[in-house]
C-alpha positions as CSV (number, residue, x, y, z in Angstrom):
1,X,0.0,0.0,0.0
2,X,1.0,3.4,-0.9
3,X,2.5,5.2,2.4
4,X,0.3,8.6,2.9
5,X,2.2,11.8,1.8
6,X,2.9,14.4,5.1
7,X,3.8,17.9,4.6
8,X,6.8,19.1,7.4
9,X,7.8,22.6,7.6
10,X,11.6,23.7,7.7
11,X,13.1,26.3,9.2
12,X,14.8,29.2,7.6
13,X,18.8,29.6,9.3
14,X,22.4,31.0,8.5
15,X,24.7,28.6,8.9
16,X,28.1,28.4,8.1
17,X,28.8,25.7,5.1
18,X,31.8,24.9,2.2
19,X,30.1,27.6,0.3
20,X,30.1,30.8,2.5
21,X,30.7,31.6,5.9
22,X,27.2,32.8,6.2
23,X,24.4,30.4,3.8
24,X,21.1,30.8,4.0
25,X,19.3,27.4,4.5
26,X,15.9,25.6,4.7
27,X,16.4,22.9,7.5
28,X,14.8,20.4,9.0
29,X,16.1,18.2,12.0
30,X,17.1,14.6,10.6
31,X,15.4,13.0,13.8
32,X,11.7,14.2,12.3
33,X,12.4,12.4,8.7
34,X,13.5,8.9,10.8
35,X,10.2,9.3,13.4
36,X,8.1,9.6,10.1
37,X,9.6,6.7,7.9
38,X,9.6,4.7,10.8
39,X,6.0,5.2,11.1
40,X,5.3,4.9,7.2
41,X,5.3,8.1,5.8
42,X,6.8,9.7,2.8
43,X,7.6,13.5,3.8
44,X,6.8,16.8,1.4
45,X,9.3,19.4,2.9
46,X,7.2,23.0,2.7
47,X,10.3,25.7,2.9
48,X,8.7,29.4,2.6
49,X,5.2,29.6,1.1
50,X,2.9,32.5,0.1
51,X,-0.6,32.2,1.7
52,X,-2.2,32.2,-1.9
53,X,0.3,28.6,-2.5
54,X,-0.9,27.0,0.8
55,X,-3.7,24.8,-1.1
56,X,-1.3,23.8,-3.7
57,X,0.8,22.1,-0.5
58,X,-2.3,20.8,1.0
59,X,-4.1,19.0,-2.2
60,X,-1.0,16.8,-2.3
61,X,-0.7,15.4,1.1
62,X,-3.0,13.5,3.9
63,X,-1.5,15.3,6.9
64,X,0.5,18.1,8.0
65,X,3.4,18.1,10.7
66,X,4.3,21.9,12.1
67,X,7.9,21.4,13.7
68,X,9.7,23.3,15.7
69,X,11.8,27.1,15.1
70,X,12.5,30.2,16.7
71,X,9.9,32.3,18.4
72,X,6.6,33.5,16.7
73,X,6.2,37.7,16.4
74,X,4.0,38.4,19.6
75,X,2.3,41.7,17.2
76,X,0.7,38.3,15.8
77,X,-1.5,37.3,19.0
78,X,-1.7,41.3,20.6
79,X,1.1,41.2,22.6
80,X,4.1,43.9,23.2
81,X,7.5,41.6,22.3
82,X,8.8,41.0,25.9
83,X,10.6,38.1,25.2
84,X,10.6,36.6,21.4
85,X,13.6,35.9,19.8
86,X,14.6,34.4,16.2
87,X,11.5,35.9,14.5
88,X,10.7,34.7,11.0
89,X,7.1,36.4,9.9
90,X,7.0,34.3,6.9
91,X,7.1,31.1,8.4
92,X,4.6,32.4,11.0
93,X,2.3,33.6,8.1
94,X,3.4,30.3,6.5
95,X,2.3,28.0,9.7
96,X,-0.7,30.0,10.6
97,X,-2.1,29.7,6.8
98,X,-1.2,25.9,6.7
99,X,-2.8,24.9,10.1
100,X,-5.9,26.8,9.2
101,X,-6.1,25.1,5.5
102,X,-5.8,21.9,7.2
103,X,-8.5,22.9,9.4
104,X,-10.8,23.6,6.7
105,X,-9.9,20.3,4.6
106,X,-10.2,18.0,8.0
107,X,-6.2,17.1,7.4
108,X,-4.7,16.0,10.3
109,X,-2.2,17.8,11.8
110,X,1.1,16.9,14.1
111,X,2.3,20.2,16.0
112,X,5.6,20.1,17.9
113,X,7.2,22.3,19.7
114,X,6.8,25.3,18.2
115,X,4.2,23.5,16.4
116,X,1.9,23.6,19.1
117,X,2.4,27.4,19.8
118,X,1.6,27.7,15.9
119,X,-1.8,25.6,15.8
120,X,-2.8,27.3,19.2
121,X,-2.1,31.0,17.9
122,X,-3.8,30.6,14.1
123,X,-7.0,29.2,16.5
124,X,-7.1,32.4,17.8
125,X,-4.6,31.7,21.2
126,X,-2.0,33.5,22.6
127,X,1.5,32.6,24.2
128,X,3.8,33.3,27.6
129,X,6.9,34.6,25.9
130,X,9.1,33.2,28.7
131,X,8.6,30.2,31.1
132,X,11.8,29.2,31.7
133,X,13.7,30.0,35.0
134,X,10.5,30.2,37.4
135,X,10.7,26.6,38.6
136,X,12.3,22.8,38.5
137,X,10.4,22.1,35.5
138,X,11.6,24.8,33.4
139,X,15.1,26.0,35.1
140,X,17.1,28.8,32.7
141,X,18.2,27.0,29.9
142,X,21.6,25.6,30.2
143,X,24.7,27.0,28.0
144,X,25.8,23.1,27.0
145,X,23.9,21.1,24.8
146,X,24.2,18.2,26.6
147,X,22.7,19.5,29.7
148,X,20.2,20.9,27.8
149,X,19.2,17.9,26.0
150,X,19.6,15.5,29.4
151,X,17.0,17.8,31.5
152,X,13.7,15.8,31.7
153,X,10.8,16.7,33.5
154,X,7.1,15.6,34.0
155,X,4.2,16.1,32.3
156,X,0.8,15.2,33.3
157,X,-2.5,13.5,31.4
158,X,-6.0,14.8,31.4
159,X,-8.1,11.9,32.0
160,X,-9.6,10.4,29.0
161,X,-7.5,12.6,26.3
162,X,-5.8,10.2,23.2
163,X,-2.9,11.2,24.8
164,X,-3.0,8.9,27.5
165,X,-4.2,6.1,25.3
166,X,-1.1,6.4,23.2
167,X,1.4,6.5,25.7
168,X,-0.6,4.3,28.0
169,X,0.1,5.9,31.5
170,X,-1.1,9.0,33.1
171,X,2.0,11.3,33.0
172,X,5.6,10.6,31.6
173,X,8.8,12.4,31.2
174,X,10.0,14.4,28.6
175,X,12.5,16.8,27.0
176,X,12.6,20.6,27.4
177,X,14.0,22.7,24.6
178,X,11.6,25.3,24.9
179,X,10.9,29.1,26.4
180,X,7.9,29.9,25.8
181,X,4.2,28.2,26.1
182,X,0.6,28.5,25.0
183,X,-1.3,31.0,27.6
184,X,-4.7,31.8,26.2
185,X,-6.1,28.5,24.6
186,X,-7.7,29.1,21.1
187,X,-10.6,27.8,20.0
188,X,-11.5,24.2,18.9
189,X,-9.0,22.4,21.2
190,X,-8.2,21.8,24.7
191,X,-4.9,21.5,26.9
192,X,-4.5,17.4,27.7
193,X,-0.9,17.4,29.4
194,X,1.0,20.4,32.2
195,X,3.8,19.9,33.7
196,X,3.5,20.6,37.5
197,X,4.3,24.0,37.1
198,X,1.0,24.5,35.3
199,X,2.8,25.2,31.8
200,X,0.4,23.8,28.8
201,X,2.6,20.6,27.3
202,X,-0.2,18.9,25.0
203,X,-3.0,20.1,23.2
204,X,-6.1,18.3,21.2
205,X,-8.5,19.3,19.1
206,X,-12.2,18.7,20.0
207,X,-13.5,18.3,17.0
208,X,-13.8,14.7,16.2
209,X,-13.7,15.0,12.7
210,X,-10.1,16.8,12.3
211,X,-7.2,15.4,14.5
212,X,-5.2,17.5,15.6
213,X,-2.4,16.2,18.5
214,X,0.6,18.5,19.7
215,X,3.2,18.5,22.2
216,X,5.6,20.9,23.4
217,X,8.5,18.5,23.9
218,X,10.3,17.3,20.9
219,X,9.4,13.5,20.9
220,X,11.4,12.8,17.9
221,X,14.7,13.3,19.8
222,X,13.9,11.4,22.6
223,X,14.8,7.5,21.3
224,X,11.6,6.2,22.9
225,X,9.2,3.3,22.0
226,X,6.1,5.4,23.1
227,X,7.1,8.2,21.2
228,X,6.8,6.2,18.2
229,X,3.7,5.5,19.1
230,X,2.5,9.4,18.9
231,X,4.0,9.3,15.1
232,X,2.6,6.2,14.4
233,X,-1.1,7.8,15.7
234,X,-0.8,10.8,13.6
235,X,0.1,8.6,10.7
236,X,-3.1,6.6,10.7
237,X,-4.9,9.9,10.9
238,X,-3.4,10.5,7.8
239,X,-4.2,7.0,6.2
240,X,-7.8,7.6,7.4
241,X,-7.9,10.5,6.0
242,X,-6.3,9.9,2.5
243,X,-8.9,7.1,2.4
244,X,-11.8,9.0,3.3
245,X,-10.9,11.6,0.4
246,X,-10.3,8.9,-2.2
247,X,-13.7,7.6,-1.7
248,X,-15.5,11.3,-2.0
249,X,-13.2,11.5,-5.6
């Protein structure tokens, strides 16, 4: 059987390559393109994309996963910039377009990380530019990436949500590579995992006929069985979905 199509959004970064000290890239973290072939997908990489092409992107795939990237303008949910940093307004135009296409089609949709901020804020939500530092679960980032990719901390399951049925017990630990959280939640979903610090860590949609699942950790880094399992959810979302559409063609 034909594996469904997903469209993942890169991120736009100077970095210094064999070509100049300073090249301007599209990139996407190798660990998301292993998570998804693992879980049968073929990936369509969506680099910078005018609103008007968003449809052109979405006829051609069965689900949609919004990765991770710098820090979305706060002039985009009414907020003063306190605390935002790495600002790219085209991908945010880019991500806010493509998560409410995908609302309109029913596509299901993946959101990490940043992800999660993006579906949250094109529903109409807003975010807590900085949540790191005020407690055990979110200490100041540390300076080494090593530290920074050992810190774990907990993260707890509304009872009930898919969530919990996909990674079976009622909180677990994750990664933290984040500063900043969803604050006001926007409309059509509902916060299913917090840490203890009462910082939003999964969101759902409540609308049973589009799936929408995203987490603010980055499960694709993490080298865990259960987070395979949230890929391979999402994934049959998308078969479902590609099925679904084939049979109204």
């Amino acid at each position: 059987m034909t594996r469904p199509t997903i469209a993942v959004t890169m991120w736009r970064r100077s970095t210094p390559t064999f070509i100049y000290d300073d090249t301007l890239l599209h990139t996407l973290v190798d660990d998301y393109a292993v998570a998804l072939d693992r879980a049968g997908a073929v990936m369509l990489l969506v680099g910078p994309l005018r609103s008007d092409d968003v449809n052109a992107v979405l006829d051609r795939v069965d689900g949609l996963v919004v990765t991770g990237g710098g820090d979305f303008d706060p002039a985009g949910y009414g907020a003063p910039n306190t605390h935002s940093v790495e600002i790219e307004p085209t991908a945010d135009e880019r991500d806010v377009a493509l998560v409410l296409g995908a609302q309109r089609r029913k596509i299901p949709v993946l959101g990490i990380c940043r992800g999660l901020q993006a579906i949250n804020i094109a529903l109409g939500g807003s975010l807590k530019q900085e949540v790191n530092g005020d407690s055990e679960d979110h200490p100041t980032l540390a300076d080494s990436a090593d530290a920074r990719n050992a810190h774990r901390h907990t993260v707890l399951f509304a009872d009930g949500c898919r969530m919990a049925t996909i990674y079976g017990p009622s909180e677990r630990k994750v990664n933290s590579l984040h500063h900043q959280a969803a604050d006001r939640i926007g409309a059509g979903i509902r916060v299913v995992g917090t840490t203890a610090d009462a910082n939003v860590e999964a969101i759902e949609s409540t609308d049973s006929d589009w799936p929408v699942m995203a987490v603010q950790w980055h499960p694709e880094m993490m080298d865990d069985p259960a987070e395979d399992r949230l890929f391979e959810a999402f994934v049959a979302d998308a078969v479902s979905y590609r099925n679904r559409r084939r049979e109204t063609d």
